[in-house]
Every structure is written in structure tokens, then in C-alpha cells.
Backbone as CSV, one residue per row, in Angstrom:
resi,resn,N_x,N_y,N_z,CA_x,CA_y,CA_z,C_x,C_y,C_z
1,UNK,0.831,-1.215,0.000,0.000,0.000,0.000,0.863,1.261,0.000
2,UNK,1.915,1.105,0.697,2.622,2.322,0.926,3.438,2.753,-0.725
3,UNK,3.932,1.186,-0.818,4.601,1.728,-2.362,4.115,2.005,-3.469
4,UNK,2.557,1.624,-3.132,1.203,2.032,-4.683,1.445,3.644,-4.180
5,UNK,1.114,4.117,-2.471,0.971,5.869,-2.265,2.173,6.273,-2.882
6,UNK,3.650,5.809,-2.916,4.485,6.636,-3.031,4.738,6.462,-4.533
7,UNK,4.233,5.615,-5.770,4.090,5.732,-6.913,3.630,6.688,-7.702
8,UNK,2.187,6.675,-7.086,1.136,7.991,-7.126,1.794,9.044,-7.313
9,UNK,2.654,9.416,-5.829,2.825,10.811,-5.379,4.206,11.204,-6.049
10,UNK,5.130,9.983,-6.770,6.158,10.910,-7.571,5.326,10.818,-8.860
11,UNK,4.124,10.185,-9.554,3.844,10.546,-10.935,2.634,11.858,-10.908
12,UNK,2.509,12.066,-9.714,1.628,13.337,-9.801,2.537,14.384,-9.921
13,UNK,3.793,14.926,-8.900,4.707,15.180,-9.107,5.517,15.607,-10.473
14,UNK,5.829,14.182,-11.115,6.417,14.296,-12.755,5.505,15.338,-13.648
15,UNK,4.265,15.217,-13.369,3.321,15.300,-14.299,2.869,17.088,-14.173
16,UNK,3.525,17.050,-12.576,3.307,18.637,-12.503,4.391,19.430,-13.042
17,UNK,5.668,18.932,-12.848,6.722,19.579,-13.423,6.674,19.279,-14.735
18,UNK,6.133,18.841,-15.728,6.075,18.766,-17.259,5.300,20.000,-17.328
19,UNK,4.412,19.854,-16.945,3.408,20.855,-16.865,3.666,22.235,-16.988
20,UNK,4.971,22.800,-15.541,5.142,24.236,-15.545,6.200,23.946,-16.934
21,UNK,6.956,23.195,-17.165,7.803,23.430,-18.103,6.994,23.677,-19.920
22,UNK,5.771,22.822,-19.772,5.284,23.394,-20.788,4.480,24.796,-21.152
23,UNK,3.981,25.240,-19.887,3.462,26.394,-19.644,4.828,27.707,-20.276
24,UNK,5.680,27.634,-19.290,7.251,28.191,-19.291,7.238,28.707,-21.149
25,UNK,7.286,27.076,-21.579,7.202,26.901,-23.260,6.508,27.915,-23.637
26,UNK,5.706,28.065,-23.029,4.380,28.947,-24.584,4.840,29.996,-23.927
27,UNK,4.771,30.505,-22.427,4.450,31.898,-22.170,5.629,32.976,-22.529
28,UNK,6.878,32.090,-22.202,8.112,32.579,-22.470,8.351,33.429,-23.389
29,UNK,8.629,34.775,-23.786,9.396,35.461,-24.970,10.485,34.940,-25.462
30,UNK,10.686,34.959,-27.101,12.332,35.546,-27.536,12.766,36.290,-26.919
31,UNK,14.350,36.725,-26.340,14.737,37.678,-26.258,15.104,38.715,-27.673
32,UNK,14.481,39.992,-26.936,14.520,40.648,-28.521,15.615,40.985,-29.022
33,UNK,15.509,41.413,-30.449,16.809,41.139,-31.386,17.337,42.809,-30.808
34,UNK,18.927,42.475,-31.456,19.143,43.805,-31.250,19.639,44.313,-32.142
35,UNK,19.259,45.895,-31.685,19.164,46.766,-32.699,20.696,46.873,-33.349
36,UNK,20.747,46.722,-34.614,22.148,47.345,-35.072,23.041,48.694,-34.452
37,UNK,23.717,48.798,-34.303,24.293,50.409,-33.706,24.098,51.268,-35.431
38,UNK,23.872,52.632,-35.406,23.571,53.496,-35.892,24.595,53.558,-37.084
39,UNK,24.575,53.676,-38.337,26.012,54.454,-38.638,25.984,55.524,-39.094
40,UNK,27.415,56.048,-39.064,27.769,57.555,-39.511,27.201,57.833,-41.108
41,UNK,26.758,58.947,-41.107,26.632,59.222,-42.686,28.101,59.048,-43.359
42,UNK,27.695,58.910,-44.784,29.392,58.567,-45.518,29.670,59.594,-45.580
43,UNK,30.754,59.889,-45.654,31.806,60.951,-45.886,32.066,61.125,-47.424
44,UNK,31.576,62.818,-47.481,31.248,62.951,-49.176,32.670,63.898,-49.279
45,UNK,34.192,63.834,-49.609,34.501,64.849,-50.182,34.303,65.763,-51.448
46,UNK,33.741,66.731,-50.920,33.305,67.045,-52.530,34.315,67.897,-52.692
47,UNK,34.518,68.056,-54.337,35.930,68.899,-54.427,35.048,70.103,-55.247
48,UNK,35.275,71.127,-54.076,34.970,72.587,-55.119,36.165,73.172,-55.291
49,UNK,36.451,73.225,-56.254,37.666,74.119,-57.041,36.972,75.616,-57.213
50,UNK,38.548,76.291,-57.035,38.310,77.530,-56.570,38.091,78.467,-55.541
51,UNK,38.094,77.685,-54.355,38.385,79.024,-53.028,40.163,79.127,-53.215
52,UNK,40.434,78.489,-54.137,42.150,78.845,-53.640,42.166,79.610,-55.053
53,UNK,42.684,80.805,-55.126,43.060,81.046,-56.427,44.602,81.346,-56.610
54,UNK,45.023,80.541,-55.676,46.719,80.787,-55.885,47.134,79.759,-56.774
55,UNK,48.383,79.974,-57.606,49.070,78.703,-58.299,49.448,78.256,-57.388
56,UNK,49.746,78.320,-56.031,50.408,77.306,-55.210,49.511,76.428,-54.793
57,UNK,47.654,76.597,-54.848,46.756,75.736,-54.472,47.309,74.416,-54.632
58,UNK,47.091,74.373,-53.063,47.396,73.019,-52.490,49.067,72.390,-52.033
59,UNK,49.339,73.446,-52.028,50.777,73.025,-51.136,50.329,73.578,-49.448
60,UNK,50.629,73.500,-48.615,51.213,73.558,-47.095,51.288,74.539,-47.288
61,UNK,50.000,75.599,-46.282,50.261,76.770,-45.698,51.424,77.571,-45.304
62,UNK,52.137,76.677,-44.838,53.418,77.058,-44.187,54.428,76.447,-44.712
63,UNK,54.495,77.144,-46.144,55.275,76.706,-47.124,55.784,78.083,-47.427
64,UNK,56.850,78.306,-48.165,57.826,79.589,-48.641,58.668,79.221,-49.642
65,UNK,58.560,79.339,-50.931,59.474,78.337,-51.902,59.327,77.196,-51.802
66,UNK,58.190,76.330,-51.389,59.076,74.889,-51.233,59.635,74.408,-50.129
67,UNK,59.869,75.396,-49.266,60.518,75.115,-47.903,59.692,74.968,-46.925
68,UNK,59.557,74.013,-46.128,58.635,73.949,-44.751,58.976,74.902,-43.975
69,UNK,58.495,75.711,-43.417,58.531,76.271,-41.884,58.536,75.453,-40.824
70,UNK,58.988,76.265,-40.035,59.133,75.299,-39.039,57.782,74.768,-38.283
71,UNK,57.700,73.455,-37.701,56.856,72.894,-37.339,55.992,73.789,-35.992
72,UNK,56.354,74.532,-35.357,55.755,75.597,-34.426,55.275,76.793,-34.237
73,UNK,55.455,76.821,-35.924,54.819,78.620,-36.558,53.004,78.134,-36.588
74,UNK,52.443,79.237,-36.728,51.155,78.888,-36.464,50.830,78.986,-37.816
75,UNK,49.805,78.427,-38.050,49.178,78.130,-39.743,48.130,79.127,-39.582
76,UNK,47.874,79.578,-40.901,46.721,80.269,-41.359,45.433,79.569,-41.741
77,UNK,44.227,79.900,-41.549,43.417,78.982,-41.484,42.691,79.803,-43.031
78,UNK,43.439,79.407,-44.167,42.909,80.228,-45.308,43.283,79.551,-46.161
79,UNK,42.648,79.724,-47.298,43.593,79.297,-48.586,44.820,80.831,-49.043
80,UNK,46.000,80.273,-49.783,47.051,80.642,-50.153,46.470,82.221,-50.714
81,UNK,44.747,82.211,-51.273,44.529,83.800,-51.779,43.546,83.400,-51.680
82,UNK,42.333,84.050,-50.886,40.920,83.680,-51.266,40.352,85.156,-51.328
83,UNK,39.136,85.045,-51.344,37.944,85.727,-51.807,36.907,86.327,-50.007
84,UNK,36.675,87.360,-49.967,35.433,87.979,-49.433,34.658,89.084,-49.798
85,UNK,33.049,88.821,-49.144,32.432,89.255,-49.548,32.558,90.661,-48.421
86,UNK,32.264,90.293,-47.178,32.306,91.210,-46.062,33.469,92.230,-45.912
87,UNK,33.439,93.206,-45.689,34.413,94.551,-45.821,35.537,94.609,-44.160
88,UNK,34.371,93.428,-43.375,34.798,93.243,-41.750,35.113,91.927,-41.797
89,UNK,35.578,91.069,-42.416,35.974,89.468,-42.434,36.563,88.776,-41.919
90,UNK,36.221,87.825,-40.931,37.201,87.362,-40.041,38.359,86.400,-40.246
91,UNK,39.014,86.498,-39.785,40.086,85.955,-39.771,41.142,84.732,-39.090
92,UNK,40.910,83.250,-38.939,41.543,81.862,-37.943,42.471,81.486,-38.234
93,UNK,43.092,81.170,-37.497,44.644,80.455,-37.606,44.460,79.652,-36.004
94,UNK,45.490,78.750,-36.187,45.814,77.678,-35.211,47.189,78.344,-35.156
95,UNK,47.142,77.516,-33.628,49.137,77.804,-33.000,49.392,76.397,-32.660
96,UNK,50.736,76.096,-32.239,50.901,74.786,-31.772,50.701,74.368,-30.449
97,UNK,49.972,75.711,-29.348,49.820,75.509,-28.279,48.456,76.347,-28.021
98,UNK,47.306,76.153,-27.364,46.682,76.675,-27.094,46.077,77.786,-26.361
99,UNK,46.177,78.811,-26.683,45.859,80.222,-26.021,47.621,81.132,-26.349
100,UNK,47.938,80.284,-27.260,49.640,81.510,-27.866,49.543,82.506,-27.770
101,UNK,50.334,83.448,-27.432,49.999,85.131,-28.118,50.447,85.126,-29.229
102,UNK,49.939,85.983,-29.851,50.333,86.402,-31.097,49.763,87.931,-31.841
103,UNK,50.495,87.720,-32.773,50.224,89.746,-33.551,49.797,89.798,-34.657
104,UNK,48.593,89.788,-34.672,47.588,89.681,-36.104,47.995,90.750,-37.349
105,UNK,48.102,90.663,-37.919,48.794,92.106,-38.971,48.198,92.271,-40.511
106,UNK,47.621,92.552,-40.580,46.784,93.156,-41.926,47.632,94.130,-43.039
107,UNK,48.126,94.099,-43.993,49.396,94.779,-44.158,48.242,95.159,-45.847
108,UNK,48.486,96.574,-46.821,48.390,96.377,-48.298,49.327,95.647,-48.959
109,UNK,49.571,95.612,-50.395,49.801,94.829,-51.161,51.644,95.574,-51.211
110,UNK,51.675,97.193,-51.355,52.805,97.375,-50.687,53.683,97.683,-49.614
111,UNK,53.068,96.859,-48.324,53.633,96.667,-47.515,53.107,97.422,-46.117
112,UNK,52.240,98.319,-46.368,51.815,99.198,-45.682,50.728,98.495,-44.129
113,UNK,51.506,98.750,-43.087,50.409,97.786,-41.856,49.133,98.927,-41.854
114,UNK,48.030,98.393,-42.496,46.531,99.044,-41.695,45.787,98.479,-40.531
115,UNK,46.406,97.364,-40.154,45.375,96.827,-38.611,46.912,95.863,-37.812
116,UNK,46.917,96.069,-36.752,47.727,95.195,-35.982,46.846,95.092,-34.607
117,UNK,46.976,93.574,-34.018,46.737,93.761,-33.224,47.414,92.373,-32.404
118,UNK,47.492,92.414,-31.054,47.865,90.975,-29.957,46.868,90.871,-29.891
119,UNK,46.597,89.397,-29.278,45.275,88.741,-29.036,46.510,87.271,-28.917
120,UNK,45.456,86.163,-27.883,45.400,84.804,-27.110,44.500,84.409,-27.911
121,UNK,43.349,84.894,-28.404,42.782,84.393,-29.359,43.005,83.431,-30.747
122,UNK,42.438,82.832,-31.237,42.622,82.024,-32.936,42.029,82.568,-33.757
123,UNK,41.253,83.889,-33.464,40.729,84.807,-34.460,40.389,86.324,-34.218
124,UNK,40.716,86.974,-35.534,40.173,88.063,-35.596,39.097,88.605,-36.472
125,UNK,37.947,89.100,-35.578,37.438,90.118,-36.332,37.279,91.358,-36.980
126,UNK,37.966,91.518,-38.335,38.134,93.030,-38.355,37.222,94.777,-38.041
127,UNK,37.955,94.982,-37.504,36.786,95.965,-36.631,36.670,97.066,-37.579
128,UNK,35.528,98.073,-37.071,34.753,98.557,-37.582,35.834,99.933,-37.700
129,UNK,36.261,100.693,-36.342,37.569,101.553,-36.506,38.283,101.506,-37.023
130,UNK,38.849,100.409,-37.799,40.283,100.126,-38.442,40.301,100.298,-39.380
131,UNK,41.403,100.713,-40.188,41.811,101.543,-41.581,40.557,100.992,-42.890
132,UNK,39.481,101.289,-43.262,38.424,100.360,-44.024,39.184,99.627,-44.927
133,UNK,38.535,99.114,-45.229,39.118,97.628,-46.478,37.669,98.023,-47.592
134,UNK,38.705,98.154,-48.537,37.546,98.192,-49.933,37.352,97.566,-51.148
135,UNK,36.260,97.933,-51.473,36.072,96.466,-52.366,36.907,96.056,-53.509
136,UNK,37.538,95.356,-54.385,37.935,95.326,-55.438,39.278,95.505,-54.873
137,UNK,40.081,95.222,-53.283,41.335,95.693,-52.991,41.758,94.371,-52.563
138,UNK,43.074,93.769,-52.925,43.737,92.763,-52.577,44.231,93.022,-51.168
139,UNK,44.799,92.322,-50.210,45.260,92.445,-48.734,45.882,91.411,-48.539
140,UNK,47.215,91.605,-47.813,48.179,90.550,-47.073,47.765,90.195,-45.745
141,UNK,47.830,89.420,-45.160,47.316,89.029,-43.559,48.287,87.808,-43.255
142,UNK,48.738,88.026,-42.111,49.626,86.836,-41.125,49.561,87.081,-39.831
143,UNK,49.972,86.054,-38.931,50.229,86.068,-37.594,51.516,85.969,-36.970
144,UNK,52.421,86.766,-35.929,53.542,86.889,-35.425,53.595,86.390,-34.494
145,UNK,53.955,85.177,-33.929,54.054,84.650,-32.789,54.478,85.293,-31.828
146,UNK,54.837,85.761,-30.666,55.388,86.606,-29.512,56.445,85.679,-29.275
147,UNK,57.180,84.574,-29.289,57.938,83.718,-28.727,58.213,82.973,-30.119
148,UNK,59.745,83.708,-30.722,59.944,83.099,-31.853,60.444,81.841,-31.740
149,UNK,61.109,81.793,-30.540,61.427,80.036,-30.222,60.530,79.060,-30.826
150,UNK,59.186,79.190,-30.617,58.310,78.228,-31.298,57.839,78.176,-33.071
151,UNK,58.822,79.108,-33.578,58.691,78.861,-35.451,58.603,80.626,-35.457
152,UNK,58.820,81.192,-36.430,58.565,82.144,-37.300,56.866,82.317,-37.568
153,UNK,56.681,83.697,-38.295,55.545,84.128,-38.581,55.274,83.147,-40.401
154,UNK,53.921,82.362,-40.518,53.891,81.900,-41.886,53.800,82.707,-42.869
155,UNK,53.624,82.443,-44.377,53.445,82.866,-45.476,52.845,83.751,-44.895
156,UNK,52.449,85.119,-45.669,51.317,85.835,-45.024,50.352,85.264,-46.888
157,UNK,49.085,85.160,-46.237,47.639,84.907,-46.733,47.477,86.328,-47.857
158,UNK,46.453,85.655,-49.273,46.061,87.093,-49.772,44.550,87.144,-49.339
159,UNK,43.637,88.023,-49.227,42.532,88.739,-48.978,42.384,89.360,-50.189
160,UNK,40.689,88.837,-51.023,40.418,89.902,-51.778,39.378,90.344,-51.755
161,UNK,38.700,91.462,-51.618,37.479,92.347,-51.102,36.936,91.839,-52.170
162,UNK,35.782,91.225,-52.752,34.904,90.680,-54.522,34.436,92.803,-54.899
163,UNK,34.003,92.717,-56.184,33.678,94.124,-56.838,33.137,93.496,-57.568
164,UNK,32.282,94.514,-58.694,32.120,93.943,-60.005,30.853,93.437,-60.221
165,UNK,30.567,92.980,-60.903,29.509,92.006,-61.412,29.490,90.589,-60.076
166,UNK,30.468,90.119,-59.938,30.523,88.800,-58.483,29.718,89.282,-57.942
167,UNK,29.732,90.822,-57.360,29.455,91.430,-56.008,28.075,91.391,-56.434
168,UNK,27.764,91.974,-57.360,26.566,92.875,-57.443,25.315,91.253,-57.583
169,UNK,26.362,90.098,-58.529,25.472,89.059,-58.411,24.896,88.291,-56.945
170,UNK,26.038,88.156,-55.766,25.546,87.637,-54.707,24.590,88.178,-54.146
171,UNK,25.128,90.110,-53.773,23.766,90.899,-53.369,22.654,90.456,-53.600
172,UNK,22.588,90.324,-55.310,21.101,90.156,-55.919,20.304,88.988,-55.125
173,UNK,21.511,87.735,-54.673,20.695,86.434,-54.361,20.215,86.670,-52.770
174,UNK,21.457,86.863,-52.152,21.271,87.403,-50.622,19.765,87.832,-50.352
175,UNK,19.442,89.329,-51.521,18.400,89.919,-51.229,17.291,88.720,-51.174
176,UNK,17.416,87.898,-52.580,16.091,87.098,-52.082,16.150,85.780,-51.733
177,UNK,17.687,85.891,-51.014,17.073,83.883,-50.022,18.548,84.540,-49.004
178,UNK,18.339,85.557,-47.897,19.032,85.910,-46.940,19.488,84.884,-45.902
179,UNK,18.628,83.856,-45.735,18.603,82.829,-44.918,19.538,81.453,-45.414
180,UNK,19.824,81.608,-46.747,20.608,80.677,-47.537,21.955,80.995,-48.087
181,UNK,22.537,82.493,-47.356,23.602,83.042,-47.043,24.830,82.240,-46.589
182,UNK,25.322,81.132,-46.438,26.356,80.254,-46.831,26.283,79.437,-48.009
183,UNK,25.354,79.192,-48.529,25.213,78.282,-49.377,25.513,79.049,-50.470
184,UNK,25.043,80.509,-50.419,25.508,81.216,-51.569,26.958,81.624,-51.714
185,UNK,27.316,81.619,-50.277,28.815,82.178,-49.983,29.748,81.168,-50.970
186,UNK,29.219,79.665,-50.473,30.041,78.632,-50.816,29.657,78.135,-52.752
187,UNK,28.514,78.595,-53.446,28.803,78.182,-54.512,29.385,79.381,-55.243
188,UNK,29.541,80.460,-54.882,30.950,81.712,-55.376,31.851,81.538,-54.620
189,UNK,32.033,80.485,-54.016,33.736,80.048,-53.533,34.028,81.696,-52.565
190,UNK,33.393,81.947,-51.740,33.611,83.195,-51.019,34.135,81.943,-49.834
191,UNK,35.401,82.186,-49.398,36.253,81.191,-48.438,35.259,81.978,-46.813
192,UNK,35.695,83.614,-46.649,36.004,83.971,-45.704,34.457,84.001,-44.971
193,UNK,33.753,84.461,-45.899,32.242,84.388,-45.432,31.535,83.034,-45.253
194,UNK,31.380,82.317,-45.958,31.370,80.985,-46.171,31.761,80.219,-44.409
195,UNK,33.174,80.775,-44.163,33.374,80.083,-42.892,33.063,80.727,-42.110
196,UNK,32.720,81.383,-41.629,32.327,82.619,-40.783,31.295,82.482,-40.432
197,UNK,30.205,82.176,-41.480,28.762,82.036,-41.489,28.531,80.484,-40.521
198,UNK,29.118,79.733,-41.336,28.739,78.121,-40.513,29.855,78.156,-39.020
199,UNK,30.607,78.973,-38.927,31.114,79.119,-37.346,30.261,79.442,-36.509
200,UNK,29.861,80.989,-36.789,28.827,81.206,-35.977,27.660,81.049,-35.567
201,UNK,27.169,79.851,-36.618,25.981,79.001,-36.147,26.670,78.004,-35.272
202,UNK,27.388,77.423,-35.314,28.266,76.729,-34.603,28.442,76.766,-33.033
203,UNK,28.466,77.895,-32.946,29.469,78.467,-31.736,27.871,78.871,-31.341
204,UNK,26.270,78.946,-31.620,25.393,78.732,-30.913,24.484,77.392,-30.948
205,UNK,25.408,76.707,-31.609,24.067,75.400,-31.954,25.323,74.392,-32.587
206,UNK,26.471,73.645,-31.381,27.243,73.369,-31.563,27.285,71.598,-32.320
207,UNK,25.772,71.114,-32.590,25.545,69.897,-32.914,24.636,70.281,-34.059
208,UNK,24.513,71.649,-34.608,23.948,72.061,-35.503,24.550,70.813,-36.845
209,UNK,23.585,69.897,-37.685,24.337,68.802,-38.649,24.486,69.566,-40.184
210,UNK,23.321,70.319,-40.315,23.733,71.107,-41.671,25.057,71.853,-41.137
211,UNK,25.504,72.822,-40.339,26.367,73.414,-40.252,28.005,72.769,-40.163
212,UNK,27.493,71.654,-39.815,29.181,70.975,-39.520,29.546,70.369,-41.183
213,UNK,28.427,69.578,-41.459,28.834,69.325,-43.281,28.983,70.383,-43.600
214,UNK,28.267,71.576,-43.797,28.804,72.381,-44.623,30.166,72.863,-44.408
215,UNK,30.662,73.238,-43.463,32.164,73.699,-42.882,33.131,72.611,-43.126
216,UNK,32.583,71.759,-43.090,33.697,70.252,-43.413,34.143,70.382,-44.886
217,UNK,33.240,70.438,-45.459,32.980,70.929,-46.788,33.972,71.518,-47.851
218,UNK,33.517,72.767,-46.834,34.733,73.756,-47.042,36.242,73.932,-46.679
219,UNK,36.044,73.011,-45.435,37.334,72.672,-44.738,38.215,72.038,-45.752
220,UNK,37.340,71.102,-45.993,38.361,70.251,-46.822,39.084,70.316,-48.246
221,UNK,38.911,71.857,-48.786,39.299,72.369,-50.173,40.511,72.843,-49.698
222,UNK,41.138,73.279,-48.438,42.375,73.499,-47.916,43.060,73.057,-47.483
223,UNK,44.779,72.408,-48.108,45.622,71.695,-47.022,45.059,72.192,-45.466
224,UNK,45.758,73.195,-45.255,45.951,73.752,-43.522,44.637,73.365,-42.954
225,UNK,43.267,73.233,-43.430,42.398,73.069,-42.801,41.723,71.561,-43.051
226,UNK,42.386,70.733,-43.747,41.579,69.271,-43.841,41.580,69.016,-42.412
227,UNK,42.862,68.882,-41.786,42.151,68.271,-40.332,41.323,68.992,-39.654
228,UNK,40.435,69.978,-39.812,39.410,70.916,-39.095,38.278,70.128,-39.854
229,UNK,38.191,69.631,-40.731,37.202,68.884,-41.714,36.985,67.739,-41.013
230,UNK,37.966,66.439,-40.704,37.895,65.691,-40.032,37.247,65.850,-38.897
231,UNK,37.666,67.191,-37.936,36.851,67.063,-36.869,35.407,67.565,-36.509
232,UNK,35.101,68.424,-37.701,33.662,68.673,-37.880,33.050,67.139,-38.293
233,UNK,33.518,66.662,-38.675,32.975,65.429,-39.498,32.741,64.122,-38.803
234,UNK,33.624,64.337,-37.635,33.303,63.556,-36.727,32.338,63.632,-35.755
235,UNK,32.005,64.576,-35.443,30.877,65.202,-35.102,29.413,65.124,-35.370
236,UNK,29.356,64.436,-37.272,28.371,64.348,-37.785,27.854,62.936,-37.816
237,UNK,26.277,63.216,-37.300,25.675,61.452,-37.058,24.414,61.369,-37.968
């Protein structure tokens, strides 16, 4: 009798544990799939020809004949001669150390200094007091390090104020798509405005994605500035 009860009581048993295990079966989820990680948009270099209008386009900023400068002069953040539209146009360069002094210098074509200034800064804005800049006028621009130990002053940069028919054509577009004011900058290859414009969206809307392609963009038509391209670009998701 006892071994018929204890037969019973392990096949009631068996029969219960099949049981939760088939229950288990149905009620159970997949674990869900997972999501792929995101990827980066591709990386478009597009090549606009023409913010450089130097024959040297595309050698090393901090080039002089052929000769490197030294590795601690600060680079110009320009092409070898570009183009602006603005009469007040700003002006970036990198140093090899961050917060350098240095002596911004705006010079004419013969030699003449119309703006100097020090600044810790990586840019200048040309101010409104300072000797005017006019249209249709070429301009030299470089930076003087304060501590020549770390390299010499580079090439100095050309600046050219646009005149003419250019001028009078951007106006025309400006007037009617004001809001599309880089895009116009950048298909007349205007370098200085062009970057200026997508900085200072930048510098308020620092994950802004139109603004970083576009500056990458542009970045990347200049030796001295491809790696500024890279790092806008990394930026972009």
C-alpha cells in the first residue's frame, strides 16, 4: 500500500513539473533582437575648385618656396589667396599651443600695416575703426608669434574684397534667399564668409548637422584646414 501511495505521489509530481515546463514553453518570450548600432553618414569629399586662387593651391600653408617652416609657426586657417564678400571678415589660424599670443597684422599689397593687433585668441574680427578695407582691394594678412622660439611668422595669406559684377550678383541672391547666405557664400567660392557664417551658427548650436557638413565641406578644399574637416565630421551622425 505504501509503495502504490508513493508511486502515485512521484507521478503526480512528474506530471506537474512537465506541466510548468510546458506552460514556461508557450508563455516565455524571444529575447529581442538587437538593434544594429547606428552608422555615420558617408563621408562625401566634394571637391569645389576655386576658393584657392593661388598657383600654389594646395601646397602647405606654411610653405615659402618649397621650404617647410618650421613645425611651431602657427598656420593660417585660409587658402594661399581667397575671396570675401564682407568689408569686416574674419580671420583663424591655429598655433601649436593653445591660447599663444600672437600679432595679427593686416598689411596692403605694398607693404603698408593698416590693422595690428595681440590677441590669445585664434581669431580676428576686423573691426569697424580700423583703416576700411575696400572692395575690389587685394590684402596681405599673417600672424607673429610673440615667442619666436616656437617657429617664425607663416606665409602671409592674400585677402580679396569681390567688386564687379561677383558682387553685385551675390547681393542680388542674398536679397532674395538671406537665410541661404552660406550656401551662396560657398557656390561663389567666397572662403572667408562661407566660414564665418557656418562658425557662428556653430558656436550657438554646436551639434547644428547642416552646419558641420557644410564647414567640413569647405574645410576640406584646404591643405591647412583638412584636419578641421575631419573634426567637424566627426561630429556628424
Amino acid at each position: 500500500m505504501k509503495i502504490a501511495k508513493c508511486s502515485a505521489f512521484l507521478a503526480g509530481s512528474l506530471m506537474l513539473m512537465v506541466g510548468s515546463v510546458l506552460v514556461l514553453g508557450q508563455s516565455g518570450s524571444k529575447p529581442a533582437a538587437q538593434s544594429a548600432p547606428a552608422k555615420s553618414p558617408t563621408r562625401v569629399r566634394a571637391k569645389l575648385d576655386g576658393f584657392d586662387l593661388s598657383p600654389q593651391s594646395g601646397k602647405s600653408a606654411n610653405q615659402i618656396g618649397g621650404a617647410s617652416r618650421d613645425l611651431g609657426s602657427p598656420r593660417l586657417y585660409a587658402p594661399h589667396a581667397g575671396k570675401a564678400f564682407s568689408v569686416m571678415p574674419v580671420f583663424y589660424w591655429g598655433t601649436a599651443e593653445a591660447g599663444q599670443k600672437v600679432t595679427f597684422r593686416l598689411t596692403s599689397l605694398n607693404g603698408r600695416t593698416l590693422y595690428e593687433v595681440t590677441t590669445s585668441e585664434n581669431h580676428v574680427a576686423y573691426p569697424r575703426d580700423a583703416t576700411s578695407l575696400t572692395v575690389g582691394s587685394t590684402y596681405r594678412w599673417t600672424v607673429l608669434p610673440e615667442n619666436d622660439m616656437l617657429g617664425g611668422p607663416p606665409a602671409p595669406a592674400l585677402i580679396t574684397i569681390i567688386n564687379g559684377d561677383e558682387r553685385a550678383a551675390i547681393e542680388t541672391e542674398l536679397g532674395k534667399n538671406s537665410a541661404d547666405a552660406n550656401a551662396i557664400f560657398v557656390n561663389h567660392r567666397i572662403w572667408y564668409d562661407a566660414v564665418a557664417g557656418y562658425t557662428a551658427i556653430l558656436n550657438q548650436q554646436p551639434d547644428n548637422q547642416d552646419a558641420l557638413k557644410g564647414r567640413a565641406a569647405v574645410y576640406d578644399q584646404v591643405p591647412s584646414t583638412q584636419n578641421l574637416a575631419d573634426v567637424d565630421w566627426s561630429k556628424v551622425h
